[in-house]
LOKEKOL-284123 format. One record per residue (C-alpha): x, y, z; residue in one letter; residue number from 0. Coordinates in Angstrom, 2 decimals. Each point is the difference from the previous one (the first is absolute). Layout:
% LOKEKOL-284123
+---------+---------+---------+--------+-----+
!      c1 !      c2 !      c3 ! residu ! num !
+---------+---------+---------+--------+-----+
!       X !       Y !       Z !      a ! NUM !
...
+---------+---------+---------+--------+-----+
This chain:
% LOKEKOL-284123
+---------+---------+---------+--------+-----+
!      c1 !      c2 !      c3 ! residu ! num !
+---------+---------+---------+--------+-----+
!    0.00 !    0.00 !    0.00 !      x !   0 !
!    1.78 !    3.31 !   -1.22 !      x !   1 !
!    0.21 !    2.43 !    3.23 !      x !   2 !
!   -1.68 !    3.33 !    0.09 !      x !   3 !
!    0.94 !    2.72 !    2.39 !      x !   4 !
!   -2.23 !    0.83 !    3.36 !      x !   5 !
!   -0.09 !    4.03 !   -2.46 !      x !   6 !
!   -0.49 !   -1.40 !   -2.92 !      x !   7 !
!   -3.01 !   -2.59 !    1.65 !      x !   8 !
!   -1.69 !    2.48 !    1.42 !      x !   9 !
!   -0.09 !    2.32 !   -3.40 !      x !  10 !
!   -1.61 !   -2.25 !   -1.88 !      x !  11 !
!   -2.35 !   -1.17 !    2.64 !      x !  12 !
!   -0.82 !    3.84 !    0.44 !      x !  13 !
!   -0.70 !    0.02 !   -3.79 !      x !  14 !
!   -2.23 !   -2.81 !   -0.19 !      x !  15 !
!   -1.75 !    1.13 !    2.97 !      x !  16 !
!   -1.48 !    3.25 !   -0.97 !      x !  17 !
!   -1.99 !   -1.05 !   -2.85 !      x !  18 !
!   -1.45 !   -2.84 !    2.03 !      x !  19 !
!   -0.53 !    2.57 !    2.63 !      x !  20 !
!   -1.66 !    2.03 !   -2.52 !      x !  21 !
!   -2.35 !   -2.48 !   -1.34 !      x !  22 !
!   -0.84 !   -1.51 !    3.42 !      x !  23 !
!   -0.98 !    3.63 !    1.69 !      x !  24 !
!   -1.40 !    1.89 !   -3.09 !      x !  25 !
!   -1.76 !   -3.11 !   -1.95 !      x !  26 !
!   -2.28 !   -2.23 !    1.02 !      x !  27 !
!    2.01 !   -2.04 !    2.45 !      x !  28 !
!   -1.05 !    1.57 !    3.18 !      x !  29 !
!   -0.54 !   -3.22 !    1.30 !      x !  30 !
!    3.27 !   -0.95 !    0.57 !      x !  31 !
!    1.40 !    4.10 !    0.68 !      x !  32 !
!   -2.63 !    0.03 !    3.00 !      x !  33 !
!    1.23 !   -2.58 !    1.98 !      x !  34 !
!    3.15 !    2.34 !    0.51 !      x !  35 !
!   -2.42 !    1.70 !    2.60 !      x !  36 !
!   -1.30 !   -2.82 !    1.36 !      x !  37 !
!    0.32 !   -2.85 !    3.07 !      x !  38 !
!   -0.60 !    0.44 !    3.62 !      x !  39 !
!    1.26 !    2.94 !    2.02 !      x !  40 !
!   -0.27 !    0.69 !    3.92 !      x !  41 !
!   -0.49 !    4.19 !    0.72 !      x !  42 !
!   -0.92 !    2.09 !    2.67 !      x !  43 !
!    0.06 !    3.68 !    0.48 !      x !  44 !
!    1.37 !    2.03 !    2.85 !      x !  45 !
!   -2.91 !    1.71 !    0.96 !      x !  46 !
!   -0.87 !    0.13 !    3.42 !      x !  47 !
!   -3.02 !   -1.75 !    1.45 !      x !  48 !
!   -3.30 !    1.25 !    0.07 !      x !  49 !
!   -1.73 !    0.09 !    3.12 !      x !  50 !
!   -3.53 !   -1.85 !    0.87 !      x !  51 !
!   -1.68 !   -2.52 !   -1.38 !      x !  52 !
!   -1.43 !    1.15 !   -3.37 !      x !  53 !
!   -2.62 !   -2.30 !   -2.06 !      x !  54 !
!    1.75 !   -2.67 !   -2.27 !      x !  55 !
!   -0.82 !   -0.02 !   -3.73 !      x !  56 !
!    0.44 !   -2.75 !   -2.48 !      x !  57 !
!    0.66 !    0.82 !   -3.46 !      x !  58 !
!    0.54 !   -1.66 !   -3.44 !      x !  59 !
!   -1.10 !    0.48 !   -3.26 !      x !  60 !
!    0.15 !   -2.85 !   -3.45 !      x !  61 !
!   -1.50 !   -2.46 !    1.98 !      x !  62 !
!   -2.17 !   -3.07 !   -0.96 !      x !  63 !
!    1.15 !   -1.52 !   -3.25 !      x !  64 !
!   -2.45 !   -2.64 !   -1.24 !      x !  65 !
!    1.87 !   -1.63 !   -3.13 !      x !  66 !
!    1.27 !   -2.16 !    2.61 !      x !  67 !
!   -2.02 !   -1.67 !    1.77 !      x !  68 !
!   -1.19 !   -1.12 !    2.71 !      x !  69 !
!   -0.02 !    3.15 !    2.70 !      x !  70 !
!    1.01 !   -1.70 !    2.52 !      x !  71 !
!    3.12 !   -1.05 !   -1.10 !      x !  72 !
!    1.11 !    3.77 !   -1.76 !      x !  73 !
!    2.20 !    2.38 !    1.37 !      x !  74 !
!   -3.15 !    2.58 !    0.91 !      x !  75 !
!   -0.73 !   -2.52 !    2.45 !      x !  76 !
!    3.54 !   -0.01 !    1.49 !      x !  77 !
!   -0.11 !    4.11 !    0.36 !      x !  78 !
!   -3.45 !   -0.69 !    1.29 !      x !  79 !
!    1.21 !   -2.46 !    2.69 !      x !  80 !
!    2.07 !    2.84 !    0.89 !      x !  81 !
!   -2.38 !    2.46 !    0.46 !      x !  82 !
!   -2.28 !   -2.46 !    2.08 !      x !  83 !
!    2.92 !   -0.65 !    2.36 !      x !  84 !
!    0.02 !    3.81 !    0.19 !      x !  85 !
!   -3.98 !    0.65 !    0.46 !      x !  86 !
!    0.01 !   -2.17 !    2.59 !      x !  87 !
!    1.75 !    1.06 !    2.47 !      x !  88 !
!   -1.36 !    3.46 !   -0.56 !      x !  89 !
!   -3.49 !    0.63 !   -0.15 !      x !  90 !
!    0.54 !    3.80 !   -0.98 !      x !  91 !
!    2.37 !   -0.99 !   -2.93 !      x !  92 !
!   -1.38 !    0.93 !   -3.55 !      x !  93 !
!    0.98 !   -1.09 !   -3.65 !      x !  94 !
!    0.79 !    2.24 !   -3.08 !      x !  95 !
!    0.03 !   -1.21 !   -3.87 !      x !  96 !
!    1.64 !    1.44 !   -2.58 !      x !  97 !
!   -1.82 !   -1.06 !   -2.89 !      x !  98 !
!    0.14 !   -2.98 !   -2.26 !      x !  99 !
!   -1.71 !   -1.82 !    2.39 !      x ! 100 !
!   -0.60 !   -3.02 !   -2.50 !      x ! 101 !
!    1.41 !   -1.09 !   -3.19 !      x ! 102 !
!    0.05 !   -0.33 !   -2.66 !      x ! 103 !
!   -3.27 !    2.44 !   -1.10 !      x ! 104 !
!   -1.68 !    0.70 !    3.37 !      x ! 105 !
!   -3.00 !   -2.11 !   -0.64 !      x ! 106 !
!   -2.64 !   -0.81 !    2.80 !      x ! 107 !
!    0.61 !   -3.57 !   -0.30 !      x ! 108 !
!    3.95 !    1.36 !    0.67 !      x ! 109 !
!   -0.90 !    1.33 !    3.11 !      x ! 110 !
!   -2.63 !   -2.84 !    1.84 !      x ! 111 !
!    2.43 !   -3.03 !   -1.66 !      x ! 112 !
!    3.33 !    1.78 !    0.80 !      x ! 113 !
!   -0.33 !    3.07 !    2.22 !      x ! 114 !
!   -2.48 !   -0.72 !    1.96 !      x ! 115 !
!    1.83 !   -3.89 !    2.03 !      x ! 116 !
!    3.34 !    2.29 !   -0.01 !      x ! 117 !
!   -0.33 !    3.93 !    0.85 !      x ! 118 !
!   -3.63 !    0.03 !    0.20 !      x ! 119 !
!   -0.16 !   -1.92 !    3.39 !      x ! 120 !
!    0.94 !    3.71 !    1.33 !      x ! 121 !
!   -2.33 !    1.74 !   -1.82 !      x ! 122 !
!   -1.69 !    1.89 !    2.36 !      x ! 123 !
!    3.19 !    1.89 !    1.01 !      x ! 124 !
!    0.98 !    0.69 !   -3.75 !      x ! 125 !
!    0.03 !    3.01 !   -1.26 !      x ! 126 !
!    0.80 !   -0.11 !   -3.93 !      x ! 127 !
!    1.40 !    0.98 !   -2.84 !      x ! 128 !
!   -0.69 !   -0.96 !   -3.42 !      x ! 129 !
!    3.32 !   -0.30 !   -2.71 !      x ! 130 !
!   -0.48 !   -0.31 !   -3.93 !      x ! 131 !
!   -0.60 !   -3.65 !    0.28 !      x ! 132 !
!   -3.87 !    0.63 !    1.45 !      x ! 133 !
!   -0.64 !    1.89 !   -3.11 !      x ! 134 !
!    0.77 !   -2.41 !   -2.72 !      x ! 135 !
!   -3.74 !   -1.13 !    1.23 !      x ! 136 !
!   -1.76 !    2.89 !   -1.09 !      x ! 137 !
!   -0.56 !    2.84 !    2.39 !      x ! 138 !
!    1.64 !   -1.94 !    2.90 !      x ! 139 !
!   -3.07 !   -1.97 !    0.66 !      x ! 140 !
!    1.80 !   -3.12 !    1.64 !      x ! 141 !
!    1.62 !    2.50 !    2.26 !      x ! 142 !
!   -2.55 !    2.03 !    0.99 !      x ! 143 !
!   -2.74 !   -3.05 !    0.34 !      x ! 144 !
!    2.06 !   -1.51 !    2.18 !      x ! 145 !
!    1.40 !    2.32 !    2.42 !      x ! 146 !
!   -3.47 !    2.49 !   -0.39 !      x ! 147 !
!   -0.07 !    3.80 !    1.99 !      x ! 148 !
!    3.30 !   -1.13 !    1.41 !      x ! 149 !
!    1.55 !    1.00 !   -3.39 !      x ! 150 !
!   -1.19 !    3.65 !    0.24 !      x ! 151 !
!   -2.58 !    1.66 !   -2.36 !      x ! 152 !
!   -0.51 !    0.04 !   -3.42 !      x ! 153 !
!    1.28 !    1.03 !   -2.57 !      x ! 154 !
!    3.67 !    0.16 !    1.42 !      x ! 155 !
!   -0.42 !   -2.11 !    2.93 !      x ! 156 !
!    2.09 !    2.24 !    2.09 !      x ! 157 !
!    0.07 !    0.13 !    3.65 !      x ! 158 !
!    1.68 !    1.62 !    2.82 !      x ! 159 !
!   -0.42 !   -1.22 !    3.69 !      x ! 160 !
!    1.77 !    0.29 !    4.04 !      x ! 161 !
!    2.05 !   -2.06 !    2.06 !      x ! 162 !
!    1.08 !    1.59 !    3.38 !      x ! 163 !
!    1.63 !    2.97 !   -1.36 !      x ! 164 !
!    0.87 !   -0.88 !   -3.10 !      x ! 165 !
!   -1.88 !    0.74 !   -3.18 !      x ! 166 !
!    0.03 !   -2.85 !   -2.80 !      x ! 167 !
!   -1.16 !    0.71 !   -3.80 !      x ! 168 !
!   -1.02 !   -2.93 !   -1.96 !      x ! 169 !
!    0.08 !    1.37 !   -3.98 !      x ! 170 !
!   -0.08 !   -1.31 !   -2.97 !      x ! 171 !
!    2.43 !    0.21 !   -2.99 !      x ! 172 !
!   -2.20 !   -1.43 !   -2.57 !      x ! 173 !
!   -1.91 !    2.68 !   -0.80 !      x ! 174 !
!    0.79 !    2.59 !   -2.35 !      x ! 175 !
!   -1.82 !    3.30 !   -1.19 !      x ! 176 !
!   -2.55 !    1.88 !    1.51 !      x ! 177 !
!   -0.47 !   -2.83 !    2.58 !      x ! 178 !
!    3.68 !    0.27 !    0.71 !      x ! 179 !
!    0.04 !    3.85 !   -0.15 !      x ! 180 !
!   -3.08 !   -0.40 !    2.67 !      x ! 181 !
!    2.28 !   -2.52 !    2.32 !      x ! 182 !
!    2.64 !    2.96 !   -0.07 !      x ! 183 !
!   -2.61 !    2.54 !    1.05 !      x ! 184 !
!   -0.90 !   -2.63 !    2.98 !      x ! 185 !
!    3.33 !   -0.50 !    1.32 !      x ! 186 !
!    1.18 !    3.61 !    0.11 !      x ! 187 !
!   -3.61 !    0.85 !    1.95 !      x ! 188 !
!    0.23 !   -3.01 !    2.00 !      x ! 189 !
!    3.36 !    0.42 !    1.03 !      x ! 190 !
!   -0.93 !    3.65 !    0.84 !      x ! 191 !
!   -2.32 !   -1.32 !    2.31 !      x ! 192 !
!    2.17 !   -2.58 !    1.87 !      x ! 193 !
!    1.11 !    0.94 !    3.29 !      x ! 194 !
!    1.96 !   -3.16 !    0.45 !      x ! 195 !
!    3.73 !    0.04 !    1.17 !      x ! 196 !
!    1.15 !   -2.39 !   -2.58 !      x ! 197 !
!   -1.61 !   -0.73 !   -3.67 !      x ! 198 !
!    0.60 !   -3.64 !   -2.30 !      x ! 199 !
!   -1.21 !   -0.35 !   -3.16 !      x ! 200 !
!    0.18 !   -2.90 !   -2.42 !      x ! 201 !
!   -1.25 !   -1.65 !   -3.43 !      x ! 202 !
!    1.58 !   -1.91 !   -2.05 !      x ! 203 !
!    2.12 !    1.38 !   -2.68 !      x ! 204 !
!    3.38 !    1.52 !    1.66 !      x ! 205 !
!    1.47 !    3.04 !   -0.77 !      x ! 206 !
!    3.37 !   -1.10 !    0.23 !      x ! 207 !
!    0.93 !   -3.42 !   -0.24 !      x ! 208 !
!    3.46 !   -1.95 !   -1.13 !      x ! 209 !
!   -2.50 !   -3.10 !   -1.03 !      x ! 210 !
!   -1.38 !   -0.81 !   -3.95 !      x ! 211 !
!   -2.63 !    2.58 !   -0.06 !      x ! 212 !
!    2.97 !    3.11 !    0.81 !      x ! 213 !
!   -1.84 !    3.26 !    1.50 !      x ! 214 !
!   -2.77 !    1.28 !   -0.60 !      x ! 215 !
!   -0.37 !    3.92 !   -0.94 !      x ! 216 !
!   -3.95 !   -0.31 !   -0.27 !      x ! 217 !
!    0.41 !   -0.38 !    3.99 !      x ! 218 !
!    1.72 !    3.36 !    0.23 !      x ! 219 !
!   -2.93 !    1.75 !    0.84 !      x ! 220 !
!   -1.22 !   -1.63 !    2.90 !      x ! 221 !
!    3.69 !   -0.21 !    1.16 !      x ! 222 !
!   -0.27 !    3.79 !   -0.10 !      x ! 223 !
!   -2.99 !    0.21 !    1.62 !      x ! 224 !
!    0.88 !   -2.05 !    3.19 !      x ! 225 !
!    3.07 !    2.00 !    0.55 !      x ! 226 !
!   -1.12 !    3.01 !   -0.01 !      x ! 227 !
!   -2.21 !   -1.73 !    3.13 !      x ! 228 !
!    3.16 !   -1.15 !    1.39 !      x ! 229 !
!   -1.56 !   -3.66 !   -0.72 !      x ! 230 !
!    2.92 !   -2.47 !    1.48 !      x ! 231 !
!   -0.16 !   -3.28 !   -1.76 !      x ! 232 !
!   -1.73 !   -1.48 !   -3.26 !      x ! 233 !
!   -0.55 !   -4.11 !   -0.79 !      x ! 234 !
!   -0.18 !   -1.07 !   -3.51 !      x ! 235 !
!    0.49 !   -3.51 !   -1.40 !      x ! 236 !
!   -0.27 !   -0.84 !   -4.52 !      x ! 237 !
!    3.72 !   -0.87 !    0.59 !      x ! 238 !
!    0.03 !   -3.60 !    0.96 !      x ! 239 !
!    2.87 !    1.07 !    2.67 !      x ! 240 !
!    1.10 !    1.25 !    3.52 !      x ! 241 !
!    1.58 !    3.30 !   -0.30 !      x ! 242 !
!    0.29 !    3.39 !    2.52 !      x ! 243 !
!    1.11 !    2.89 !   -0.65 !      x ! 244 !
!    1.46 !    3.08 !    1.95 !      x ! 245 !
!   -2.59 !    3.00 !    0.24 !      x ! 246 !
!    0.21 !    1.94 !   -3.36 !      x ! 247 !
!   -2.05 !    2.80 !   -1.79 !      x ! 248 !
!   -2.31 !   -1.07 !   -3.09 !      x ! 249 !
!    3.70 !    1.07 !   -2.48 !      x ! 250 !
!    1.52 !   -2.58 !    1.87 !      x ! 251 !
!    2.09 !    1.78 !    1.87 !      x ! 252 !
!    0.86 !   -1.24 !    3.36 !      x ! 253 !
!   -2.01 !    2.37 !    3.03 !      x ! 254 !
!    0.71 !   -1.21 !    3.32 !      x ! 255 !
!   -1.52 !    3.20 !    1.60 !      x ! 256 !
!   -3.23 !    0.02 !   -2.41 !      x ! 257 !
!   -0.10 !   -3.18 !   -2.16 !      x ! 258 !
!   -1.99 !   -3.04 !   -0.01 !      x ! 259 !
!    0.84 !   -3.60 !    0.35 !      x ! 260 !
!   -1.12 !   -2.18 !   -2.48 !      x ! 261 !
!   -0.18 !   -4.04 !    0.96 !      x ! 262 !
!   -0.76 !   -2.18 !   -3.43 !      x ! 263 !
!   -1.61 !   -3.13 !    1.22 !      x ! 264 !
!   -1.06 !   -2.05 !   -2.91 !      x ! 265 !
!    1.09 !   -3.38 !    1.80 !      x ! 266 !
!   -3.68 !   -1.03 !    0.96 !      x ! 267 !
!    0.02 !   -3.51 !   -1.46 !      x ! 268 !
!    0.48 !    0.70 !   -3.93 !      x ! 269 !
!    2.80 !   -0.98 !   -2.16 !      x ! 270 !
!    3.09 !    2.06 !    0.67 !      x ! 271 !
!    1.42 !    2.01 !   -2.60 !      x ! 272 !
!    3.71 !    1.24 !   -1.02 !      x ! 273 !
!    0.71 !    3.59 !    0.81 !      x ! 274 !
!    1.71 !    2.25 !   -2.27 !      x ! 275 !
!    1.86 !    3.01 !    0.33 !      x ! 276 !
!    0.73 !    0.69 !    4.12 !      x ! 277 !
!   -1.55 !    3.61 !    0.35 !      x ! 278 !
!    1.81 !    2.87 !    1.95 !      x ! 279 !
!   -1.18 !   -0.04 !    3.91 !      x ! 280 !
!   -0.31 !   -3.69 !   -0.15 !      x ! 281 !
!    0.61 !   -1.45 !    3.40 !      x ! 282 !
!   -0.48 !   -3.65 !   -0.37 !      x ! 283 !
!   -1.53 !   -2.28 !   -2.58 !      x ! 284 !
!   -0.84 !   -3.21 !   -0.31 !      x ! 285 !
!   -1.85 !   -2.15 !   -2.30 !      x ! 286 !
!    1.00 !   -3.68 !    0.67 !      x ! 287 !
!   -2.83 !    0.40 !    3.22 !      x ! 288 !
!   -4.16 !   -0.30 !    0.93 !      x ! 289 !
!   -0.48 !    1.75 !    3.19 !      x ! 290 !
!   -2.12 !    2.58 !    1.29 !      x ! 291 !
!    0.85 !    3.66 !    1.54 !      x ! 292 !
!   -0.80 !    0.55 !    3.50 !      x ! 293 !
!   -0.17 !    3.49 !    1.36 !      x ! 294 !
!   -1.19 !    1.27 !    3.64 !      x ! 295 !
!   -1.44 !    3.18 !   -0.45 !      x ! 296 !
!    1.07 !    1.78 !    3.17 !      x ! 297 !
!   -1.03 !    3.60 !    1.75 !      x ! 298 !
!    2.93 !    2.01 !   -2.11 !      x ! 299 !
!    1.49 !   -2.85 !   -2.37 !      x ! 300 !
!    0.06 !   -3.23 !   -1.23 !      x ! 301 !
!    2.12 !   -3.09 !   -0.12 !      x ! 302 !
!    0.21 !   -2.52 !   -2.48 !      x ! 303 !
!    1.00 !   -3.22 !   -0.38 !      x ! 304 !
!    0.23 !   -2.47 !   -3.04 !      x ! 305 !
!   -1.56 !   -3.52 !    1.06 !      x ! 306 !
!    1.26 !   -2.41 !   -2.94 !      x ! 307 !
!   -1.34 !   -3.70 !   -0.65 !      x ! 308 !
!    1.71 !   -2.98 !    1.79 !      x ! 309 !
!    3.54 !   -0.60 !   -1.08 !      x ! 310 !
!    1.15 !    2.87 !   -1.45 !      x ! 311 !
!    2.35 !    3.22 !    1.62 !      x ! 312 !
!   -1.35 !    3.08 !   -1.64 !      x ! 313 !
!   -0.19 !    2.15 !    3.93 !      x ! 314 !
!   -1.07 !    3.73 !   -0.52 !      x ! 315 !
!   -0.92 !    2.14 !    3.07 !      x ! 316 !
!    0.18 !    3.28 !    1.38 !      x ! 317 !
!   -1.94 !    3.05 !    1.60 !      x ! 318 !
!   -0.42 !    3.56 !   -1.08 !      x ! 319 !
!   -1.84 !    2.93 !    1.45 !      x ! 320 !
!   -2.75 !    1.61 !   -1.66 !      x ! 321 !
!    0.63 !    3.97 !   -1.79 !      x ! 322 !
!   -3.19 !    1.46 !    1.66 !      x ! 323 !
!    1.22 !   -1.35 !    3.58 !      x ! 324 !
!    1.35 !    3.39 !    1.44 !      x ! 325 !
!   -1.91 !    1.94 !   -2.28 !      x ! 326 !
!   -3.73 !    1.42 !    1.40 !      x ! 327 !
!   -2.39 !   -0.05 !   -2.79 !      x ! 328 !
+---------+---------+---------+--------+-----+
């Protein structure tokens, strides 16, 4: 074998490198560039601890997938497990989803075959969301039938509700037009009207996200809109991933003092999906994991923890303290 030299090596691997780099980032292999960004990670932030006992919320979105059969044995009723182990030792706990609740069109027969022996044994402490998978059946109807005035009124089946002093907004990112125009008009009055310490919104398609779907500038507005309220954190799910990011404006740019923290939690029970491009702010991602997100809202904060199925090490946790904590409204 004629000898090369370690320079000489590592030239010409260079060289054949960067197309392949090229073609695996820019084309259509994403598949294989995403798992770059993937695998289990352990993180925790600094922040001190937040004092009382807060209500506990349990929150995924991209949940029951029913091309695979039976429910019982799918992954929305391992995150479901979890969140029974978690209801049940608190009676006051609650349950958030961030659309997509069924796959793969969000029929009725989706959600009493498939939702309904998984996430719907909690039903009466969900509060909803509804993600473009409800609406390939036409005006939501599975969706809607199912979960009823829970889902907030028509037409945009938008909703805004308390727990302790925090203020939660339930919205939806399906609509478009004058319905969405009209959600706008609803959050910036409702949010006028709060006089909560702390505000979280969700819905389902993230502004930011290092997952398939990328951001999302048709979220910009509402982004907007709950910082100028001084809102603290948003869920979204769509991305079939775990990710966090540190508090940022709606450019992206990072805002401890002012920005919001954005969770993606698309690990419900659906397929997983390769991520992308990792996005500026990123803190942690993950898409190798089912699990659900577990926050206790407290007095002037939160804290947060990641709860992932059996047998895997994604760990994320940490506290924060709300914006409108020290400020009188």
């Amino acid at each position: 074998m004629r000898a090369t030299s370690s320079h000489t090596a590592l030239h010409s691997a260079s060289l054949s490198f960067r197309p392949a780099l090229a073609r695996c980032c820019l084309a259509a292999a994403w598949l294989f560039c995403a798992s770059a960004h993937a695998g289990g990670a352990t993180n925790a932030t600094n922040a001190p601890e937040t004092p009382g006992t807060g209500v506990t919320l349990f929150a995924a979105g991209d949940i029951a997938e029913c091309l695979k059969p039976p429910a019982s044995a799918s992954a929305a009723a391992v995150t479901a497990a979890i969140v029974r182990r978690g209801l049940a030792g608190d009676a006051a706990a609650q349950v958030l989803t961030l659309g997509d609740n069924t796959y793969p069109i969000g029929m009725p027969r989706e959600f009493s075959d498939c939702y309904a022996p998984t996430w719907g044994r909690f039903k009466a402490v969900t509060h909803p969301s509804s993600g473009n998978h409800e609406y390939y059946t036409p005006s939501a109807n599975g969706y809607y039938g199912y979960f009823g005035d829970a889902a907030g009124a028509a037409p945009g089946f938008y909703y805004s509700f308390n727990i302790g002093r925090w203020h939660l907004l339930s919205l939806n990112s399906n609509i478009r037009g004058k319905v969405w125009e009209e959600q706008l008009a609803w959050v910036k009055k409702d949010l006028a009207q709060s006089e909560a310490a702390c505000t979280l919104a969700y819905w389902h398609h993230p502004r930011f996200s290092s997952g398939g779907h990328g951001n999302n500038e048709d979220m910009q507005p509402l982004w907007q809109l709950l910082q100028a309220a001084h809102a603290d954190v948003v869920l979204n799910g769509h991305d079939h991933d775990y990710e966090r990011f540190a508090p940022q404006d709606s450019n992206g740019r990072r805002d401890d003092a002012h920005g919001i923290r954005e969770f993606v939690v698309g690990t419900g029970g659906a397929r997983l999906t390769p991520l992308l491009f990792r996005k500026r702010n990123s803190e942690i991602v993950d898409n190798t994991t089912h699990g659900v997100l577990k926050l206790v809202l407290k007095d002037d904060g939160y804290e947060w923890e990641f709860l992932a199925e059996a047998g895997k090490t994604l760990a994320d946790r940490g506290a924060a303290r709300c914006h409108q904590a020290s400020i009188s409204k």
